[in-house]
N, C-alpha and C positions, 0 to 999 in steps of 0.2 A: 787972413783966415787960417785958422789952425785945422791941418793936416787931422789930428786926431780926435777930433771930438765926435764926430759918428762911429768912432772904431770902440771905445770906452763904453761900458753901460753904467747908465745909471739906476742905481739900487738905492730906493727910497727905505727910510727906516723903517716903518711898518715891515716889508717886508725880510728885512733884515735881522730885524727882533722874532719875526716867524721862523726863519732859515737856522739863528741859534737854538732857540727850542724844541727843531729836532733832533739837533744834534746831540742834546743833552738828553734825550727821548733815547734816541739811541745808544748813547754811550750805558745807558740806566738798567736796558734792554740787555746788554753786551754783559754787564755784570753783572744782573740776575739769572741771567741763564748759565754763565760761567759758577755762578754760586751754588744755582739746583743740582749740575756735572758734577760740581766735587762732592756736595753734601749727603747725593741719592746714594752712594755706595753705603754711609756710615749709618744713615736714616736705614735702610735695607736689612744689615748687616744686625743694629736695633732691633728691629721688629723681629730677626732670627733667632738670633739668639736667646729670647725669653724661651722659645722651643728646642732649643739645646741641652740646655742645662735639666734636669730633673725638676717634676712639679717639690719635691723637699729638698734644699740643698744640705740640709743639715743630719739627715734620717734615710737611711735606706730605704728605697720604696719596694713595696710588697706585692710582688708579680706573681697571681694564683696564676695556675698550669694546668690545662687537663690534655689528656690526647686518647681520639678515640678513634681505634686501629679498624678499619672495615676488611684488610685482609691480607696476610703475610703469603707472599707466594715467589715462585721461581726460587726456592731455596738449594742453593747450589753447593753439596757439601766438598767440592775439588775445587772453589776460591774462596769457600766460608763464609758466603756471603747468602743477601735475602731481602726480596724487595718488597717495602710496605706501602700501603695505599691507605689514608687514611687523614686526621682532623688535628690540626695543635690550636689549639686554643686558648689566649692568657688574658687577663683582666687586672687592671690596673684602676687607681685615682690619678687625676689632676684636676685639679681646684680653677686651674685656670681654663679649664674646656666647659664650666658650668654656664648654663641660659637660661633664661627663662622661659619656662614651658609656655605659659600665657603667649606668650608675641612670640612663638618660635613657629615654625609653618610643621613640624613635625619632633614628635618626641616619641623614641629616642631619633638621633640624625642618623642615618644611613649610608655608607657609601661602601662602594662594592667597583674591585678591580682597577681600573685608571684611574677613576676618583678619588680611590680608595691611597693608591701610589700616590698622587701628586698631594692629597691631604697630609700624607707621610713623608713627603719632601720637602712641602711648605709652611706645614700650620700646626703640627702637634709633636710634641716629643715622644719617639718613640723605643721603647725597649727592645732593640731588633735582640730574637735570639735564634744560636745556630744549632745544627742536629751535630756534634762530636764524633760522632763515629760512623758518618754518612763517607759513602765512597762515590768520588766524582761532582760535578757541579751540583748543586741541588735549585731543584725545579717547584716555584710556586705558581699552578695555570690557574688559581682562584682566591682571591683575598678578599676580605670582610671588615669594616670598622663600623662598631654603634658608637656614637658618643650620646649618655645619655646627661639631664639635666644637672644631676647631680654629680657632674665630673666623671662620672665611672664609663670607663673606655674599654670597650671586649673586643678582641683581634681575635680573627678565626683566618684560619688558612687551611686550604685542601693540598696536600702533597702527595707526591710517587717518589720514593728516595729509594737507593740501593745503600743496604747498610753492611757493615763486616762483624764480624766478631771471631772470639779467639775457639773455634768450638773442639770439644772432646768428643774423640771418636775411639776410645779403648774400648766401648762395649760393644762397638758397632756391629752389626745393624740393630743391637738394645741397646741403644744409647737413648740417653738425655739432655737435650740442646736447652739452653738458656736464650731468648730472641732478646737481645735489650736494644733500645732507643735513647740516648741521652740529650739530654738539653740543657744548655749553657745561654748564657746573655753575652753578646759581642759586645765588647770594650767597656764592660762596669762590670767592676768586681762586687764584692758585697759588701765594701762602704756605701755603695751608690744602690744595687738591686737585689734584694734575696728571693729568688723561689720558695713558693710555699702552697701548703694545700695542694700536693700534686695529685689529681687523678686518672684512673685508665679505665676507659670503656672499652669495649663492655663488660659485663661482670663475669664473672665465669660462667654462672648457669646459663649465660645468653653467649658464651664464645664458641660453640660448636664449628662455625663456620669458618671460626679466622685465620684456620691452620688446614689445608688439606691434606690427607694421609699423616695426620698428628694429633695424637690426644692432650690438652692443655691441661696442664698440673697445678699450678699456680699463677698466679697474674697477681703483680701490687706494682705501688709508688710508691717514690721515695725519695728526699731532699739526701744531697750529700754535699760537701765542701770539697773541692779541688785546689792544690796549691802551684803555682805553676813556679820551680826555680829560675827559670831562665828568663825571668822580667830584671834580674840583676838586680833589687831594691833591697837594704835590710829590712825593712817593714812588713813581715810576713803578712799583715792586715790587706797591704794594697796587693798581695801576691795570691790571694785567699780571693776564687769565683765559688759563686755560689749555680749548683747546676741540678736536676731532675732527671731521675734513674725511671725509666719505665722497663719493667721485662715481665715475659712469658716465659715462664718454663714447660717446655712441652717433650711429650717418650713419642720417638716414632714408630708409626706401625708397621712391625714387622713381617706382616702374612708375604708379601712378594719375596724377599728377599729369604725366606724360610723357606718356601715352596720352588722355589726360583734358582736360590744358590747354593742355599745347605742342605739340602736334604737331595738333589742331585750326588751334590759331594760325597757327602755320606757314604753315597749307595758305590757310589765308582769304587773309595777307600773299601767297604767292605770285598766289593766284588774282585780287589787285588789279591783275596785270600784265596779265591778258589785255586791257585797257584800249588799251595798245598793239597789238594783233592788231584791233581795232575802229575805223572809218573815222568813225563818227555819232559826232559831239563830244558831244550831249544823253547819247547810252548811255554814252561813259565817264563824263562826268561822274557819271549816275544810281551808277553800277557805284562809281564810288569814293567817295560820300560812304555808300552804303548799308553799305560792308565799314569803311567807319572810324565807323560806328555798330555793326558787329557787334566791331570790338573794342575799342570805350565798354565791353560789355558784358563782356569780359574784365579790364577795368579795373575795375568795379566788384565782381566776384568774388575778384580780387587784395586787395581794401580790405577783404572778409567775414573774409577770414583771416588778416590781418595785422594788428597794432598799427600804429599812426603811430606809423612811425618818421623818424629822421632824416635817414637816407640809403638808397638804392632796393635794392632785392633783384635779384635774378636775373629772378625771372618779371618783376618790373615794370620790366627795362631791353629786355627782348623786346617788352612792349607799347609802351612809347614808339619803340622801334625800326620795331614795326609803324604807331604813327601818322607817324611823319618820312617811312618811304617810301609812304603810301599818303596822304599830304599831297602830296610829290613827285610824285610818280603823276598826280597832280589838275592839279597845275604844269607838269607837263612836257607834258599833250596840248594845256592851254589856250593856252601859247606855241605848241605846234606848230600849233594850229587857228589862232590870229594870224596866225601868219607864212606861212601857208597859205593864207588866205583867197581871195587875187587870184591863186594860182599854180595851173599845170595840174594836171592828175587825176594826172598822171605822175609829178610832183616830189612833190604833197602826203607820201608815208611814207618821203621818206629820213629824215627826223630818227626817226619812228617805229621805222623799222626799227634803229635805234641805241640808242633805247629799249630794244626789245626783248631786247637783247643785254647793256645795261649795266646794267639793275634789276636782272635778277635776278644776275646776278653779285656784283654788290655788296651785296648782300643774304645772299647768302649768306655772303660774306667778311669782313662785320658783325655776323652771326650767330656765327660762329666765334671772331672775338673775342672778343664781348662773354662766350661761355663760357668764354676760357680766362681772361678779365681776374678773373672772378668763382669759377673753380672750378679755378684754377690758383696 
């Protein structure tokens, strides 16, 4: 009897012809799934890319711009900066975003915010553009896309930006600020995108509101070209963005700063002359170092709200106006108490009384100038 013949199984063909066929089930399994692994990244990558590239590869496409400003505020003229609140809105074609209206469940399509984001991540090419002269991150809490039948695609964005600019302050406090906004397209230059059609709401007749304590002069738009050196390329063409100039020119109102600063001034500056109406050399003296200590104190209010700058302003050619003649002032009695000293009670205020008559004169005639030097 053989030892082994209960130990062996026997495997009839039937099920042996079964047992290969899954194996071959599985192996079929093993390499289609392996095929789908390698092939999803390239299929992916496909379907992306048609939303990368521009709806015209061969044409720069034509990005209208409008932005409409609801209100310039927190205008800070000691970092020259000024933060706007308001709408950039730009429209564009793609050919490839068109549907049919019939069998579409809405015309135009809508999407708003997250939808709005991931449609922009995943399924449409987008002309991101950035604010130029915006200081620090800049923050969008509201985004908007229509795509309507006909390809035409409107992006609207609500923003709060802090922007800078280079501002002039020689006439200050009658100065005239420039506010501009510029916009630029990120990474296409204008072989690929040109800004066009820029506009800025609101009109003037309706911008009363969008400046507080500023009267608005002009408001326009306007396309420019920017050339950037430092892409290193000779091809000035791929070195050439194409970007949208938006500004407000607006004169601030001066009543505070008249009633407030200069016209204080003024009075102190005149009030140094009484100096000359006063016979005791100690009281002028007291009198005029005391008033060129009160307008130390104008000088240092002049430096709270102003940048160091290079050259002087308006208020700050009034106070050094004010220290020359209230320095003078100091000069003219202490010669006069000199040359007085040994002489009778009679002669001592002819010089004074000449005084009297040529400070303030001239002071005023200095005055007058230095306004029209600076706001002329």
């Amino acid at each position: 009897m053989n030892l082994f013949t209960n130990t062996l199984p026997v495997i009839s063909p039937s099920r042996l012809i079964i047992k290969m066929k899954n194996a071959v089930l599985i192996k079929c399994a093993i390499i289609y799934l392996t095929f789908q692994l390698v092939s999803f990244p390239a299929i992916a990558y496909a379907s992306e890319a048609k939303h990368i590239i521009p709806p015209d590869s061969l044409h720069p496409i034509e990005l209208s711009i409008s932005l409409h400003i609801n209100n310039i505020y927190n205008i800070n003229t000691l970092h020259e900066t000024y933060q706007v609140d308001g709408y950039l809105v730009y429209t564009w074609f793609d050919n490839r975003m068109k549907f049919d209206p019939a069998t579409a469940i809405c015309d135009p399509e809508i999407y708003i915010n997250e939808r709005a984001s991931e449609l922009i991540s995943n399924s449409i090419w987008f002309p991101s553009c950035e604010f130029v002269n915006v200081q620090g991150s800049r923050a969008s809490p509201n985004i908007r896309i229509e795509i309507n039948s006909d390809g035409k695609i409107l992006y609207t964005e609500r923003f709060f930006e802090t922007f800078i600019a280079n501002m002039n302050y020689k006439s200050f406090p009658f100065d005239t600020q420039f506010f501009n906004i510029i916009v630029e397209p990120w990474g296409y230059n204008n072989q690929k995108v040109v800004l066009t059609n820029p506009k800025l709401y609101p009109n003037l007749s309706e911008s009363g509101q969008v400046i507080d304590k500023w009267q608005i002069d002009t408001m326009y738009a306007q396309t420019a070209e920017k050339v950037y050196d430092h892409l290193g390329t000779d091809d000035k063409k791929s070195r050439t963005w194409s970007r949208a100039i938006f500004e407000i020119k607006a004169k601030r109102m001066s009543g505070y700063f008249i009633w407030q600063v200069l016209f204080p001034l003024i009075i102190i500056i005149m009030a140094s002359f009484v100096i000359f109406w006063i016979t005791d050399f100690a009281i002028q003296i007291g009198i005029g170092f005391s008033l060129m200590l009160t307008v130390v104190a104008f000088n240092f209010y002049s430096a709270s709200i102003l940048p160091k700058l290079p050259y002087n302003t308006y208020i700050e050619s009034v106070i050094i106006v004010g220290y020359v003649f209230i320095f003078l002032g100091i000069i003219a009695v202490t010669i006069n108490y000199r040359l007085n000293k040994f002489k009778n009670k009679t002669d001592k205020n002819k010089l004074l009384n000449l005084f009297r008559i040529v400070f303030p004169i001239s002071y005023l005639i200095t005055m007058c100038l230095t306004y029209l030097r600076f706001n002329c």
